[in-house]
C-alpha positions as CSV (number, residue, x, y, z in Angstrom):
1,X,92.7,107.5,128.7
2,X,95.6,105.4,127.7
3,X,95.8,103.4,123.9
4,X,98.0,103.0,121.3
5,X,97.2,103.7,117.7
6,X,99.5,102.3,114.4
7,X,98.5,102.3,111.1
8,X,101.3,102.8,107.9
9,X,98.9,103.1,105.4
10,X,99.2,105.1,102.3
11,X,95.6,106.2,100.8
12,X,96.0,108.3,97.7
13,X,92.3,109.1,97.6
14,X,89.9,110.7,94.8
15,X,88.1,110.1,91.7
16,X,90.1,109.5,88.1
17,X,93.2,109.1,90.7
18,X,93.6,105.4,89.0
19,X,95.3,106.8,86.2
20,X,98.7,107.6,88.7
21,X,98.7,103.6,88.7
22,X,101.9,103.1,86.6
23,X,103.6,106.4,88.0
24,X,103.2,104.8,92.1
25,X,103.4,101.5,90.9
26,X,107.0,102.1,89.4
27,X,108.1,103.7,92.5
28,X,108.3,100.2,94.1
29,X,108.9,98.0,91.4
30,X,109.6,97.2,87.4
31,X,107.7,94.5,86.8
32,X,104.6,93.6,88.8
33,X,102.1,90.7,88.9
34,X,98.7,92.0,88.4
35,X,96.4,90.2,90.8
36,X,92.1,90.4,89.7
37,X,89.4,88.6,89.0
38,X,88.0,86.3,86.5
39,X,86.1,89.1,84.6
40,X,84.7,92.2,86.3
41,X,87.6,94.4,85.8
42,X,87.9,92.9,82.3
43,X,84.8,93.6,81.1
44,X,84.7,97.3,82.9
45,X,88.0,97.9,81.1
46,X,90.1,98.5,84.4
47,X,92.3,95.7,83.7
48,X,93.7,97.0,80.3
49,X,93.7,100.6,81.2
50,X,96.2,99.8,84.6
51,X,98.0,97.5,82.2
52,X,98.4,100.8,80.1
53,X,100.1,103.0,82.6
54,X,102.3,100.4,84.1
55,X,103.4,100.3,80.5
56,X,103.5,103.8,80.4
57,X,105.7,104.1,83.1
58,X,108.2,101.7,82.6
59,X,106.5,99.0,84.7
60,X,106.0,95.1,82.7
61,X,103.0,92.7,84.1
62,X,102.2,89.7,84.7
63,X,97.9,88.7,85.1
64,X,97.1,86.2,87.5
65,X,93.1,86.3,86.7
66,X,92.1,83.4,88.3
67,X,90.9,85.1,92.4
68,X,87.2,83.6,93.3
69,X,85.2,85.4,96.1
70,X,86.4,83.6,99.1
71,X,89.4,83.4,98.1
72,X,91.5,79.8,99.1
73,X,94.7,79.4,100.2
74,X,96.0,77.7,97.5
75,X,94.6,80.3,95.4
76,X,96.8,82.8,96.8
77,X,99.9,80.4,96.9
78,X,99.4,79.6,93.1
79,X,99.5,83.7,92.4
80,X,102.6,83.6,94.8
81,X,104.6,81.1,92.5
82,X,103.3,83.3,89.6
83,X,105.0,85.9,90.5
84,X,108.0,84.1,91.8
85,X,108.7,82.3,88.3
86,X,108.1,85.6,86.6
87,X,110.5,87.2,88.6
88,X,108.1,89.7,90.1
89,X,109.6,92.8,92.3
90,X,105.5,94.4,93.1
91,X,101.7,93.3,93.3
92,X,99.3,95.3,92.0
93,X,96.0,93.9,93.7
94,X,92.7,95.8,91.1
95,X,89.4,94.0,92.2
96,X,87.0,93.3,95.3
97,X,87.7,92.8,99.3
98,X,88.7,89.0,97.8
99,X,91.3,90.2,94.8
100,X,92.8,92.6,97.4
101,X,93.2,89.5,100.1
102,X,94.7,87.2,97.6
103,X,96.9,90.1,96.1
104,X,98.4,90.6,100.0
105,X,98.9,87.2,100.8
106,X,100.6,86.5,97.2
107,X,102.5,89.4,98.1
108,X,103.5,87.5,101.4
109,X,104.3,83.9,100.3
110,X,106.5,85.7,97.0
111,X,109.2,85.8,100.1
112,X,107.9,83.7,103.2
113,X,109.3,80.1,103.1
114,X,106.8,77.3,105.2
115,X,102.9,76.8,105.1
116,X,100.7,79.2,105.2
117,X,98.6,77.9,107.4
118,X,101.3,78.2,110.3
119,X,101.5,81.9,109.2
120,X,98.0,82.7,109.7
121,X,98.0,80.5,113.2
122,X,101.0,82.8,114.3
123,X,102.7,79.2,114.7
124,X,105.1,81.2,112.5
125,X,105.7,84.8,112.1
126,X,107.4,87.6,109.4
127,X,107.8,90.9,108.7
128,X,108.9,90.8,104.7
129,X,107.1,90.4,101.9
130,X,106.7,92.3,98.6
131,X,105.5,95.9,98.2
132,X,101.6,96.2,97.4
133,X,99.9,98.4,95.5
134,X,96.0,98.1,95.7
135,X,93.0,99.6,93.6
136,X,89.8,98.9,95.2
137,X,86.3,98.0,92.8
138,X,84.0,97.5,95.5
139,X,83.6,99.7,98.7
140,X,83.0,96.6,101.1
141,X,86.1,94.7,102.9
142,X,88.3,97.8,103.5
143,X,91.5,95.6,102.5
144,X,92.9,98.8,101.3
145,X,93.1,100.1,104.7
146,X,94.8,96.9,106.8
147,X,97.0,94.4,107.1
148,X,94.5,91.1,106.7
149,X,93.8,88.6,103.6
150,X,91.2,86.5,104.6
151,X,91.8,83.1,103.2
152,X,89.6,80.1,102.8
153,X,91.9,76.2,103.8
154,X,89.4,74.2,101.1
155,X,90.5,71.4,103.0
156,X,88.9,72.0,106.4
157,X,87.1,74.9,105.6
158,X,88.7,77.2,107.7
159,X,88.1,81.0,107.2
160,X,90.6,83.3,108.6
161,X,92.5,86.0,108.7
162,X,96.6,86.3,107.6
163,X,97.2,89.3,109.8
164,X,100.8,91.3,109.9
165,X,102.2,94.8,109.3
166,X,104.2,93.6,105.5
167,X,100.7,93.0,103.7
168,X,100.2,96.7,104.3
169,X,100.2,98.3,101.0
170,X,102.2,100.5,100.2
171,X,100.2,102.5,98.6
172,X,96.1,102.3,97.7
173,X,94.4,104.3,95.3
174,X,90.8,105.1,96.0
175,X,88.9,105.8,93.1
176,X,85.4,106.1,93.1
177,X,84.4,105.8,89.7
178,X,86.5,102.6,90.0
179,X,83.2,101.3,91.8
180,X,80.5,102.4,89.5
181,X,79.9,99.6,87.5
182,X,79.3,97.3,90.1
183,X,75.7,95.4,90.3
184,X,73.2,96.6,92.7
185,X,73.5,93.2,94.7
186,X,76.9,93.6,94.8
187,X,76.4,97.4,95.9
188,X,74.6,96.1,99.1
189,X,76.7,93.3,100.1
190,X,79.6,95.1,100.6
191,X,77.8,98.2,102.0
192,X,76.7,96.2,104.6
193,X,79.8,94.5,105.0
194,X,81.7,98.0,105.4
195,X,79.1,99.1,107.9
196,X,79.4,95.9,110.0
197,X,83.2,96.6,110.2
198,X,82.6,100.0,111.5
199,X,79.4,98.5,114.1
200,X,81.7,95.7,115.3
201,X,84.6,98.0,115.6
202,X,82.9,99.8,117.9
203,X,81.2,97.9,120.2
204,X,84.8,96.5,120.5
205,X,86.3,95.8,123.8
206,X,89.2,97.1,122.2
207,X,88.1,100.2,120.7
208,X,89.9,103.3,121.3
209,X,88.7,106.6,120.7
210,X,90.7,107.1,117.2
211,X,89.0,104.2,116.2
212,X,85.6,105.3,118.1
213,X,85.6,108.9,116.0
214,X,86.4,106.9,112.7
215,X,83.5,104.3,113.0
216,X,80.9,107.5,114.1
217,X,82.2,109.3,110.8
218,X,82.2,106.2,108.7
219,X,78.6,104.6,109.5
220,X,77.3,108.0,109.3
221,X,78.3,108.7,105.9
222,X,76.9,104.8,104.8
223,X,74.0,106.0,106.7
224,X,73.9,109.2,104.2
225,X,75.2,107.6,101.0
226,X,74.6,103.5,100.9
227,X,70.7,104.3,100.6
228,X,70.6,107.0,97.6
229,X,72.9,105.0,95.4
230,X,71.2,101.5,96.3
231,X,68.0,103.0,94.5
232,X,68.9,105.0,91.6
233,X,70.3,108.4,92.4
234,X,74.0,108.3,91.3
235,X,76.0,110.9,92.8
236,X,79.4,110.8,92.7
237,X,79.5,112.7,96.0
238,X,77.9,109.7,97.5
239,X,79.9,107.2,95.8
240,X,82.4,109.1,97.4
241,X,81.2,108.7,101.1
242,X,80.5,105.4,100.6
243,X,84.0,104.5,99.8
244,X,85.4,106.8,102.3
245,X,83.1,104.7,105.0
246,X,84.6,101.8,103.4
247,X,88.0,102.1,103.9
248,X,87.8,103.7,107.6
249,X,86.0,100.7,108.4
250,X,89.4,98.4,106.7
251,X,91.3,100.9,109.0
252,X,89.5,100.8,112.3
253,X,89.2,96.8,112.2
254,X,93.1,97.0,111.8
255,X,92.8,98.6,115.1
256,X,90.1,97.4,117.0
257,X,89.3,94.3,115.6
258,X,85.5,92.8,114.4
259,X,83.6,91.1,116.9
260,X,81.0,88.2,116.9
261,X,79.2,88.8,113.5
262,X,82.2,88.1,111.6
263,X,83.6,85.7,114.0
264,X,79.6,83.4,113.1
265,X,79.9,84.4,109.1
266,X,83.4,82.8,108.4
267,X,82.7,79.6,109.5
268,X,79.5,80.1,107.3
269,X,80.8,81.1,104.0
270,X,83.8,78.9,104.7
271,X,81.7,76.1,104.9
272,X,79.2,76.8,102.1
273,X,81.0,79.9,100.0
274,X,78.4,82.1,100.6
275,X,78.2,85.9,99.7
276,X,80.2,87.3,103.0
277,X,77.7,90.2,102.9
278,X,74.9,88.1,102.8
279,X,76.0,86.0,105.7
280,X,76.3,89.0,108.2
281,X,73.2,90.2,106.9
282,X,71.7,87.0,107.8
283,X,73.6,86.9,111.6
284,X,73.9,90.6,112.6
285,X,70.3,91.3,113.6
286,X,70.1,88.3,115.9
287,X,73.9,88.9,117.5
288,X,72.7,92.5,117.9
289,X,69.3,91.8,119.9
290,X,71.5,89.4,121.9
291,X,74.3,91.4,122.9
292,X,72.7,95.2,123.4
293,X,73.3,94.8,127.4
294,X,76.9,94.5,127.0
295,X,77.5,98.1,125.2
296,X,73.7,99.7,125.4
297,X,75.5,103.3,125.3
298,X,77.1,102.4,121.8
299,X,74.9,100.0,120.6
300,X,72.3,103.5,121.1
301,X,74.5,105.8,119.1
302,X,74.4,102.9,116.1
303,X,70.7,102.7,116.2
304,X,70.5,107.1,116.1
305,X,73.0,106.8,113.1
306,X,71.5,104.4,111.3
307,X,67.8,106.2,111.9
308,X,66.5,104.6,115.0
309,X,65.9,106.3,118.5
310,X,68.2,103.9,121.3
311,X,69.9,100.6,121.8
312,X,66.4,99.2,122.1
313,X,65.6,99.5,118.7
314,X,68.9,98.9,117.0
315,X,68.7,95.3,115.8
316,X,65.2,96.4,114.5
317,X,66.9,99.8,112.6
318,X,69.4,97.0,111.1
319,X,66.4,95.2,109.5
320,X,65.0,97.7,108.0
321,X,68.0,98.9,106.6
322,X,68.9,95.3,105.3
323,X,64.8,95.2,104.1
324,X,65.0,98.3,101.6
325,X,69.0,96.6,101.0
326,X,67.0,93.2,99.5
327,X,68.9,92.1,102.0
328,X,66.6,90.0,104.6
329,X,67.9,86.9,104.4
330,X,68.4,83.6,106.5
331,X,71.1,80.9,107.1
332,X,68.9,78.7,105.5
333,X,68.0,80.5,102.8
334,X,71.9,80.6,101.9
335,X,72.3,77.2,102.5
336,X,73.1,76.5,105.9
337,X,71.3,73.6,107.0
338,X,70.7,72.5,110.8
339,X,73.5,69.9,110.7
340,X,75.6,71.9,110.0
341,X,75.7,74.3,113.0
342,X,77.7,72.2,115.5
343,X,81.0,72.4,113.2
344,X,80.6,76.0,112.5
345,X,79.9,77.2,116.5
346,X,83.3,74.8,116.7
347,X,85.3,76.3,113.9
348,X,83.7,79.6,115.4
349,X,85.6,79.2,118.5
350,X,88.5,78.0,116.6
351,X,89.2,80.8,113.8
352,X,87.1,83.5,115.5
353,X,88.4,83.1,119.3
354,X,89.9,87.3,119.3
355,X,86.0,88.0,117.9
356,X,84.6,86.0,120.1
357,X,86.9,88.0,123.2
358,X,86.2,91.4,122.0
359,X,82.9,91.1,121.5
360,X,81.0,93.4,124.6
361,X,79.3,90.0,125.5
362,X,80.7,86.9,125.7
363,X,79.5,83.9,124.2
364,X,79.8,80.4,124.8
365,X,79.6,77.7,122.0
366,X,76.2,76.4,122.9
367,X,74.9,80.3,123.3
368,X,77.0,80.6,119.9
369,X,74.9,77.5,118.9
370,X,71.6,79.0,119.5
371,X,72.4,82.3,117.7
372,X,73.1,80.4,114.5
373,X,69.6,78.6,114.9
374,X,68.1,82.0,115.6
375,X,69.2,83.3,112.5
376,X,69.0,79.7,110.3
């Protein structure tokens, strides 16, 4: 047995913790550029009440309200020179898997000279950029948990992830009522999304066996939770475990990396700005059934997680957990269209080449070709 294992993140972890936002917050900086969405966190009241404790304690703010789900480079790079006019010392990222990405990469280009395209190419590298404070609203993307913002080029469409130890956050606070108010459609797009995290992270060729117990523990307690709250029966003990699965699966991708599904959905919703969720709910069934000989051991453990009875059956168990999710769903029915798979299984190979490595089967582009048709 021989791995390494390096994570410096801070989780400050429980419900109504949102309130220590200005208290933490204060601890790295006195005036801090709010990073969120156009109106989720406005019209749940989040925004103003984190605007009151960073008052509270000392702490001025600045809103940069303008982070779209698949969030683009120059998105983040307008937030950046937001918070560099306003003279900015901390970002505070309160929203979804894409506020939390933009927040990170601000946080980055606030003190990072060059493109950031060459950043998130490792053409060039740092170690430096602002501290980061996160609140998660949605228990999907794990951002809390890593170092990745994954940034949409709207020139070429390239999806892709910024990846270093400095977008780290300082601190995150957890806070499950912070997820409440979220849509049922949301609900299951990033439920799925965290459980693909945790199945890819896995089946990993460079899964460890930190990472191994955390993915166990996190799909079973989406397994447990994801289900109950999806059709009515709000318990805050399963809101809980579904953000708890959530962020273990930001940690153990930190770690161990995603694999093929994600590596197919970027080029997808990079191209067409589809609902990332939606996309790997669209892919993962297909990349399963195709890939169950390369890991049938832990591809067997998924299936018994998630209620089936061996590797055998595990793309099938997906689908009917993505069936009572209102989640079956095509390429096409997205808006992928035929033509448009040769550029993605290229831009696949392109962005997603680590994915495409670590993945316990190896694909080519045609075979990557065919798996997008399967699923179109």
């Amino acid at each position: 047995m021989d791995f390494s294992y390096y994570l410096p993140v801070n989780l400050i972890f429980g419900r109504g913790r949102t309130a220590e936002a200005g208290a933490i917050t204060a601890m790295y900086g006195r005036k801090a550029l709010v990073v969120t969405g156009r109106s989720s966190t406005k019209k749940s009241g989040l925004l103003e009440r984190v605007i009151h404790y960073l008052k509270k304690a000392g702490v001025d703010s600045v809103v940069f309200d303008r982070v779209q789900q698949n969030p683009l480079t120059t998105t983040a790079e307008e937030a950046a020179a937001l918070a560099k006019a306003e003279g900015c010392d901390v970002v505070l990222g309160v929203g979804g898997g894409s506020v939390l990405d933009c927040a990170k990469a601000a946080a980055f280009l606030a003190v990072n000279e060059g493109s950031i395209h060459d950043y998130i190419f490792n053409r060039l590298k740092s170690d430096q950029a602002l501290p980061i404070v996160l609140i998660p609203t949605t228990c999907g993307t794990g951002s809390e948990g890593n170092g990745f913002a994954v940034l949409t080029n709207p020139e070429n469409g390239d999806k892709k992830s910024l990846r270093c130890n400095a977008i780290v956050a300082k601190a995150s606070i957890i806070d499950s009522e912070c997820m409440m108010t979220m849509p049922k459609t949301v609900l299951a797009a990033v439920g799925f999304d965290a459980l693909c995290h945790c199945m890819e992270a896995y089946v990993s060729r460079i899964s460890q066996p930190l990472t191994d117990m955390m993915c166990e523990k996190a799909m079973a307690l989406t397994a447990a939770h994801l289900l109950p709250i999806y059709e009515g029966k709000c318990d805050p003990d399963s809101w809980d475990g579904v953000t708890l699965a959530s962020t273990l699966g930001g940690m153990v991708i930190n770690t161990a990396g995603v694999t093929l599904p994600h590596g197919m959905e970027h080029p997808a919703s990079g191209l067409r700005d589809i609902v990332h969720g939606k996309g790997l709910a669209a892919l993962t069934p297909a990349v399963t059934e195709a890939s169950i000989a390369g890991a049938p051991e832990k591809y067997g453990v998924i299936s018994r997680i998630l209620g089936g009875t061996g590797a055998e059956d595990c793309a099938g168990t997906i689908r009917k957990l993505l069936k009572r999710l209102n989640l079956s769903v095509t390429l096409g029915e997205l808006g992928i269209r035929e033509e448009d798979i040769p550029w993605m299984a290229e831009n696949c190979m392109k962005v997603s080449a680590a994915g495409i490595a670590n993945h316990p089967v190896v694909f080519e582009q045609e075979e990557i070709e065919t798996l997008y048709r399967q699923a179109l």
